[in-house]
C-alpha positions as CSV (number, residue, x, y, z in Angstrom):
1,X,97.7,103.9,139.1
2,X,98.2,107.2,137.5
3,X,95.9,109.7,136.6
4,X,94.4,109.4,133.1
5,X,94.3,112.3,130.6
6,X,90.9,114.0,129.6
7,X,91.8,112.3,126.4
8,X,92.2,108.8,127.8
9,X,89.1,109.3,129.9
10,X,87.3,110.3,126.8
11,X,88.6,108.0,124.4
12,X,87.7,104.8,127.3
13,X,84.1,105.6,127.3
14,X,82.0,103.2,125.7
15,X,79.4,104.3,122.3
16,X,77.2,103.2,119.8
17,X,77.8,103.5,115.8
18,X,75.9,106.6,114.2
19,X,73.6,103.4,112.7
20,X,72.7,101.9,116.4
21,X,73.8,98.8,114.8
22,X,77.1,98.1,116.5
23,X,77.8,99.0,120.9
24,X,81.4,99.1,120.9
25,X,81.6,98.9,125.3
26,X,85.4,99.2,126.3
27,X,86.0,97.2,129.2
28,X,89.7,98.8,129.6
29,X,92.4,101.3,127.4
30,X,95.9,101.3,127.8
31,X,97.6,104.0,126.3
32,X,101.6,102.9,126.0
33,X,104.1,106.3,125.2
34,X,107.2,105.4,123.1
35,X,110.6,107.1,123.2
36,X,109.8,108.1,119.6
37,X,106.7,110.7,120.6
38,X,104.6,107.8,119.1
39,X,101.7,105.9,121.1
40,X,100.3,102.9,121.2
41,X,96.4,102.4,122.2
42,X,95.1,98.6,123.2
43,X,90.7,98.3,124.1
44,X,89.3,95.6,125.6
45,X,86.1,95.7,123.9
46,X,82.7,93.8,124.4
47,X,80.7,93.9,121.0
48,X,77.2,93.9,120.9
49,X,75.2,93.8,117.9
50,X,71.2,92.8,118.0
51,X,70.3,89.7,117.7
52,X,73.9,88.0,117.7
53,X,75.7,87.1,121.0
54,X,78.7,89.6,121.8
55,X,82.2,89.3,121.3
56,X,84.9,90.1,123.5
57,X,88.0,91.4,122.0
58,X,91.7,93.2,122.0
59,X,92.1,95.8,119.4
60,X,96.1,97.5,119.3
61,X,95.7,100.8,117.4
62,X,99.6,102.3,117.1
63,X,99.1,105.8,117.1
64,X,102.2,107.7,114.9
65,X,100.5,110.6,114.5
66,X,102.1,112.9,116.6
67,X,100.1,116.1,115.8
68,X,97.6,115.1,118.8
69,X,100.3,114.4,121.1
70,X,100.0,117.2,122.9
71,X,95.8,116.5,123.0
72,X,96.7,112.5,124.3
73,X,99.2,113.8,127.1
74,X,97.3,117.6,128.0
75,X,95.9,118.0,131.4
76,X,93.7,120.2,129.9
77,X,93.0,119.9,125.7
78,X,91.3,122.1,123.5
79,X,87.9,120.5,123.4
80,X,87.7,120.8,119.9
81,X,91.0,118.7,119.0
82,X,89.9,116.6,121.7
83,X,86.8,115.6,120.0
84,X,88.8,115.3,116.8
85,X,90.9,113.1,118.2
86,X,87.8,110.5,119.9
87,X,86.5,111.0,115.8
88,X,89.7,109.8,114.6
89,X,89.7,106.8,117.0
90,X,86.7,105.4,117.0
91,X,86.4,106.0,112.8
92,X,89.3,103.6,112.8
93,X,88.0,101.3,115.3
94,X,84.6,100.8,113.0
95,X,87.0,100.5,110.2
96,X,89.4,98.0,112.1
97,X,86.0,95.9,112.8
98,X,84.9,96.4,109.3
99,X,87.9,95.2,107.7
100,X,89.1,92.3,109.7
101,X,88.0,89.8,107.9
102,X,89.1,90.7,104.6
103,X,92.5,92.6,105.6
104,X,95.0,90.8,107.1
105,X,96.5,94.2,108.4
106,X,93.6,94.6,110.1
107,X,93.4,90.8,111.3
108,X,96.8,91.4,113.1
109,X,95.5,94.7,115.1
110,X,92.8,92.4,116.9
111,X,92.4,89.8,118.6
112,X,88.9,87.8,119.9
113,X,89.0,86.6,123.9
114,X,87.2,84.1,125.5
């Protein structure tokens, strides 16, 4: 199995919403490179929130924006980016699990497992 990135390593760690409502615990990240310079990032999540029983799910976040290529594929990022970059993600994670109900954009990026 290859090396991850610093990125991949930091985007596959497990957190908690700002709130302490929502544990968003990644069980596994794929990060799939296309020809185009584009990316494609699949979790396997467990989702915990108090007082309800967790959920398991797949989340498929294409990634098109290629000006933090270089911070998803660096052997060594700017910490900065890098931390912009984790932002990003999880912001459209909480968003993803937000919306999916309502959005059927959304709906198609996720599915629940067993």
């Amino acid at each position: 199995m290859p090396t991850k990135t610093p990125a991949e390593q930091a985007l596959a760690r497990s957190y908690t919403t700002g709130d302490r409502k929502i544990s968003f615990n990644v069980d596994e990240l794929s990060v799939s490179h296309q020809p185009d310079r584009s990316a494609t990032l699949t979790y396997w999540l467990t989702v915990e929130r108090e007082g309800l029983q967790s959920e398991r799910w797949e989340f498929t976040l294409p990634w098109d924006d290629k000006s933090f290529l270089d911070v998803l594929t660096s052997p060594a990022p700017d910490p900065e980016r890098l931390q912009q970059l984790v932002h990003i993600v999880r912001t459209a994670l909480e968003e993803w699990w937000d919306t999916k109900r309502h959005s059927r954009k959304s709906a198609k990026m996720g599915r629940q497992l067993p």
